[in-house]
C-alpha positions in Angstrom: 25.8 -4.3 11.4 25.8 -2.7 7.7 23.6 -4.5 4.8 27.3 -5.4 3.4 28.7 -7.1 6.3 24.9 -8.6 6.6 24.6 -10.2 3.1 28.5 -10.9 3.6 27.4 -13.3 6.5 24.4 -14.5 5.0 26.3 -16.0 2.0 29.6 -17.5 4.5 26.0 -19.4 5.9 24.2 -20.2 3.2 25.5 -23.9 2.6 25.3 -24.5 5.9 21.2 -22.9 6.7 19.7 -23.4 3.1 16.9 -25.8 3.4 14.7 -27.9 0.5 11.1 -26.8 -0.9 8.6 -29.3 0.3 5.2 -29.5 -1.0 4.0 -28.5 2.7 5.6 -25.4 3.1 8.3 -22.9 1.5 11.5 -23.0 4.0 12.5 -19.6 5.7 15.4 -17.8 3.4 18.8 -18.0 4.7 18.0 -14.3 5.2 15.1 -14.2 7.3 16.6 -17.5 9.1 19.9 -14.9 10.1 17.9 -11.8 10.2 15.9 -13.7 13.3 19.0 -14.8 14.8 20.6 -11.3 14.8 17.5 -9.9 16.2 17.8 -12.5 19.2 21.3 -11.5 19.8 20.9 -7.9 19.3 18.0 -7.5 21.7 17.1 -8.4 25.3 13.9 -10.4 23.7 12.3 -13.0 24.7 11.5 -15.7 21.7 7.7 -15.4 21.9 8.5 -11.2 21.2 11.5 -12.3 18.2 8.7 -14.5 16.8 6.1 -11.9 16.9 8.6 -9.1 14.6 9.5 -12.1 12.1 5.9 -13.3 11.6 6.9 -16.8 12.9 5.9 -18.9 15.9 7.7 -18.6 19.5 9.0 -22.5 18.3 10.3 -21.9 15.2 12.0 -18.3 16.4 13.9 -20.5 18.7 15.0 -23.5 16.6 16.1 -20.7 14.1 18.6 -19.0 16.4 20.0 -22.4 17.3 20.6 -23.6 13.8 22.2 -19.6 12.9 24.3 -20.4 15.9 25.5 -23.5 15.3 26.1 -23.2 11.4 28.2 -19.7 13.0 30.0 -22.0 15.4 30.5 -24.7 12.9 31.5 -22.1 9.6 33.1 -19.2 11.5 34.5 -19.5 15.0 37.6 -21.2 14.1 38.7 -18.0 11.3 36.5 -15.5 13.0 38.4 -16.0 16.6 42.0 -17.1 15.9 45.0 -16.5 16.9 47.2 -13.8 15.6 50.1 -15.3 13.0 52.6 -12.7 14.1 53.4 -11.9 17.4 55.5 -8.9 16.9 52.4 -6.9 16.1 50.8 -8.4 19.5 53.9 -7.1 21.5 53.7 -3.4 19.9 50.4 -3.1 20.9 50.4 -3.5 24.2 54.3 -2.6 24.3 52.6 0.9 23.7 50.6 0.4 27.0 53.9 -0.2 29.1 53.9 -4.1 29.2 56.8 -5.4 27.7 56.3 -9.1 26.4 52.6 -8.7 27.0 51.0 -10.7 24.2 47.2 -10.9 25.2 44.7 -10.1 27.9 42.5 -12.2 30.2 39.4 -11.6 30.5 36.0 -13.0 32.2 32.1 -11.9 32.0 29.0 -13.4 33.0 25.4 -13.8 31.6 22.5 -14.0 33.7 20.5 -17.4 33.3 17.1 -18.6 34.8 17.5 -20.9 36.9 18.7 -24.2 35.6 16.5 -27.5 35.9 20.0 -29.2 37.2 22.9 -28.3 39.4 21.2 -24.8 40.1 23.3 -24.3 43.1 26.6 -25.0 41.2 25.0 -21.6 38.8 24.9 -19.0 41.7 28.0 -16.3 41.4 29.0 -14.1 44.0 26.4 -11.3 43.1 23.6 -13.8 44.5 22.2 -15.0 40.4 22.7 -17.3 38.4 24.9 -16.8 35.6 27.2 -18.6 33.3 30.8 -17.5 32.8 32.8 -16.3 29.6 36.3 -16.3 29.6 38.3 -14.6 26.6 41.8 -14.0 25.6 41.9 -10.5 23.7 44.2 -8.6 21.4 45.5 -4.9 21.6 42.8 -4.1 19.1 40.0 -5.8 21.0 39.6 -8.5 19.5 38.7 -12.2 20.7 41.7 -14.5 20.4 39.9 -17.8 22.3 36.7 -17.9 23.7 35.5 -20.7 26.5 32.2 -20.2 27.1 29.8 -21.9 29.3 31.2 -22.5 33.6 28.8 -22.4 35.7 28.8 -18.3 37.6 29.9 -19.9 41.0 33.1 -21.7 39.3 36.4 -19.0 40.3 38.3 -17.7 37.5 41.1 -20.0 38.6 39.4 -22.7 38.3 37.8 -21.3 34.9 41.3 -21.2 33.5 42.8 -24.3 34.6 39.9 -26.7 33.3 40.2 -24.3 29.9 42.0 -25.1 26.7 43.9 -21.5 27.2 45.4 -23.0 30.2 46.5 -26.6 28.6 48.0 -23.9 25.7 49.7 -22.1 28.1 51.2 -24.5 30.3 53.0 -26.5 26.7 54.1 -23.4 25.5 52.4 -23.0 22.5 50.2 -20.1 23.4 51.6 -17.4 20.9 52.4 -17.7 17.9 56.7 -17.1 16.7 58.1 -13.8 15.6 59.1 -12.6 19.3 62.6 -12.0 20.2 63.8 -14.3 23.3 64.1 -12.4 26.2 66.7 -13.0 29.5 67.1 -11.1 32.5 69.0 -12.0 34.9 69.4 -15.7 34.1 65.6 -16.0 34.1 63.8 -16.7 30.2 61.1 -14.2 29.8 58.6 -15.5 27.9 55.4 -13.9 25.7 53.0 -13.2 29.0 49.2 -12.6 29.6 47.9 -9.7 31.2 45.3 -11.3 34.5 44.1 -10.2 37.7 44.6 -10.9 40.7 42.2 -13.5 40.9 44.1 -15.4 38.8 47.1 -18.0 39.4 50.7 -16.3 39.0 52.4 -18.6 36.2 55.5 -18.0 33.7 52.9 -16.7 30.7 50.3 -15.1 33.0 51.1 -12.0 34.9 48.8 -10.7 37.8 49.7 -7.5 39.8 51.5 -7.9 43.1 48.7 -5.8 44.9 49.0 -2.6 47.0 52.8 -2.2 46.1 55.1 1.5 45.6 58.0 1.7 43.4 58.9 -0.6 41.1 56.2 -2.9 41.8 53.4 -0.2 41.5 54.6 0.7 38.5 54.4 -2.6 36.7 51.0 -3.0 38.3 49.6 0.0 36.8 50.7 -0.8 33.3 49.3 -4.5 33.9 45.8 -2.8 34.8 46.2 -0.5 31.2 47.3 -3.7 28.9 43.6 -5.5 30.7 42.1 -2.5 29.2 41.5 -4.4 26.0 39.8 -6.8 27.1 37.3 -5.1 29.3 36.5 -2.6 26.3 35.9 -5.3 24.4 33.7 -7.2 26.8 31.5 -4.0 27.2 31.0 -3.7 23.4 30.2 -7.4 23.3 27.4 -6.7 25.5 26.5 -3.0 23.7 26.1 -4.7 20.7 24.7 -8.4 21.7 22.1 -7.4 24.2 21.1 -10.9 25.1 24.4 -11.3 27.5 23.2 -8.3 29.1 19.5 -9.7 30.8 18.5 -12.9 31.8 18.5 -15.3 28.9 15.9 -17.1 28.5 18.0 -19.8 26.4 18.3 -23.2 28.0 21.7 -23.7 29.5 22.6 -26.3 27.4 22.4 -24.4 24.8 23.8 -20.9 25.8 27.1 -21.2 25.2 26.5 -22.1 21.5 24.7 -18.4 21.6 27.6 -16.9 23.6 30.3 -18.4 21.3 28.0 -17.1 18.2 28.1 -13.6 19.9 31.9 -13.9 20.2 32.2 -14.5 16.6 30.2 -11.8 15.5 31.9 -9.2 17.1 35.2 -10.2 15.7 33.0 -9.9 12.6 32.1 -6.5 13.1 35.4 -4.9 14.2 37.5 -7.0 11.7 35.1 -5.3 9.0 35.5 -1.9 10.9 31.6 -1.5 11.9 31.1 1.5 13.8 30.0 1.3 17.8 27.9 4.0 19.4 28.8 4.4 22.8 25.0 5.0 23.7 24.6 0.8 22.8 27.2 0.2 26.2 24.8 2.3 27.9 22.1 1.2 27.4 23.9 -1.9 27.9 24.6 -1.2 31.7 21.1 0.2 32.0 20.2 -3.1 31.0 22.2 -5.2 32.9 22.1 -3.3 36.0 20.2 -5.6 38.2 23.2 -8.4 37.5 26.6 -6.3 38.3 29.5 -8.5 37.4 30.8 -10.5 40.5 34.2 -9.3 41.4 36.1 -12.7 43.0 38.3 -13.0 45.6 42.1 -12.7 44.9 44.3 -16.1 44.7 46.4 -17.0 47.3 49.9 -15.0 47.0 52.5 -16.9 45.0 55.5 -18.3 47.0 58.4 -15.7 45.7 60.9 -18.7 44.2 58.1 -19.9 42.0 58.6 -20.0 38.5 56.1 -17.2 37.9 57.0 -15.1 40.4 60.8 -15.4 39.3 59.2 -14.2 35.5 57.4 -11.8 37.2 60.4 -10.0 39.1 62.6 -10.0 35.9 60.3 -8.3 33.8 59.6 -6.0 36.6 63.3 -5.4 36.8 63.9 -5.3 32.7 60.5 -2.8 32.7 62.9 -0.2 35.8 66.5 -0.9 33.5 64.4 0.6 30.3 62.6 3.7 32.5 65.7 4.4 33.1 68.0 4.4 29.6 
């Protein structure tokens, strides 16, 4: 992060972290209070090793992240991660990757914890640790359009979505924002989709591949997999840049996702202000976070082929084979 986009922060903060002179003690800046904070994020530290850098105690390193994060959840998260007011620029984007009516990509990552005090069972993923899951909706440019943060590692990404906001969005219909161009094919309204995976449900607005299929099918797979490309760029450079997701934290779980979302928000930051990523950060990154390889889950059950999504599914497969071939 540059000293413009840092003081640029500090200042968005400031009414929410400046704190009174006592006559005991002189309260941290708002500075030093986000400069600790940042630090945290930034690095796989522990607090005892953030305190020692700032010149504060282990304590006070860790009730300043807190307070940072929460005035960054409370101040920020709602402009920092929005959604787009046009979709037509949303539908360009990944348009250019081969998806028509593609609006946005799903996405899901998972930080390693310690183990929690409660529940610790309901906290082990299918890599064997315990994590805590992120799920993000991302643009063509990489950016964060919702964030839910904070399922326990064993909860499936089904079951991630469906108890998600995202999901309640989806399933009303208010997901994008207007601007697109209605779409029929075949007597079946196409509407704005999301890229998923496979381990996701098949609905009208969320896509998933129809797995180990030639021809038509294959096709549309394979630009599915290139419009999910944004969001799995844009997970790795949450972890190049934010460290902390990459380790175990050492941040109590009830208070992780506050950090998470906080991370989130500062990476919007960062690209929105065009801050420049070295690729040796994702690196080191994965070197990192090697121990705690992301869990890959199992694939939901197949949809039945008169569904709703499936029926959305083979008309924009069909639309994508009419337009290969104009």
């Amino acid at each position: 992060m540059s000293a413009g986009t840092f003081r640029a922060l500090c200042a968005e903060l400031a009414p929410a972290l400046r704190r009174q002179r006592t006559r005991m003690r002189l309260p941290l800046s708002v500075e030093k209070r986000v400069a600790i904070a940042l630090w945290k994020l930034a690095t796989a530290a522990c607090y005892r090793a953030v305190g020692a850098q700032f010149g504060v105690g282990r304590s006070t390193a860790g009730a300043v992240v807190l307070e940072v994060c929460r005035a960054i959840q409370r101040v920020l998260l709602r402009r920092a991660v929005a959604w787009p007011g046009d979709a037509r620029e949303l539908l360009a984007g990944f348009g250019a990757l081969g998806l028509p009516r593609c609006a946005g990509a799903l996405g899901l990552a998972h930080t390693p914890i310690q183990c929690p005090p409660r529940q610790a069972a309901d906290y082990i993923n299918a890599r064997g640790y315990y994590s805590m899951a992120l799920q993000v909706l991302v643009d063509h440019r990489g950016r964060f359009t919702h964030v839910s943060a904070g399922w326990p590692g064993k909860a499936h990404p089904a079951r991630v979505l469906r108890r998600s906001g995202l999901y309640r969005r989806g399933q009303q219909g208010a997901l994008f924002p207007a601007g697109a161009t209605p779409l029929r094919v075949g007597g079946v309204a196409v509407p704005l989709v999301v890229a998923g995976s496979a381990a996701h449900p098949l609905l009208p607005w969320l896509m998933t591949p129809f797995g180990e299929a030639a021809g038509a099918q294959g096709r549309f797979d394979a630009a599915l997999a290139r419009c999910r490309q944004p969001a799995e760029r844009a997970l790795a450079r949450l972890r190049g840049r934010w460290r902390c997701l990459t380790a175990r934290n050492d941040c109590a779980v009830d208070n992780l996702p506050r950090l998470v979302s906080a991370c989130c928000v500062l990476h919007n930051l960062c690209e929105r202000r065009g801050e420049p990523f070295d690729e040796a950060w994702a690196a080191e990154a994965q070197r990192l976070g090697a121990s705690f390889q992301q869990p890959e889950a199992r694939p939901e059950a197949p949809a039945e082929p008169t569904s709703p999504g499936a029926r959305v599914r083979d008309a924009l497969c069909a639309y994508m084979e009419s337009q290969a071939q104009h």
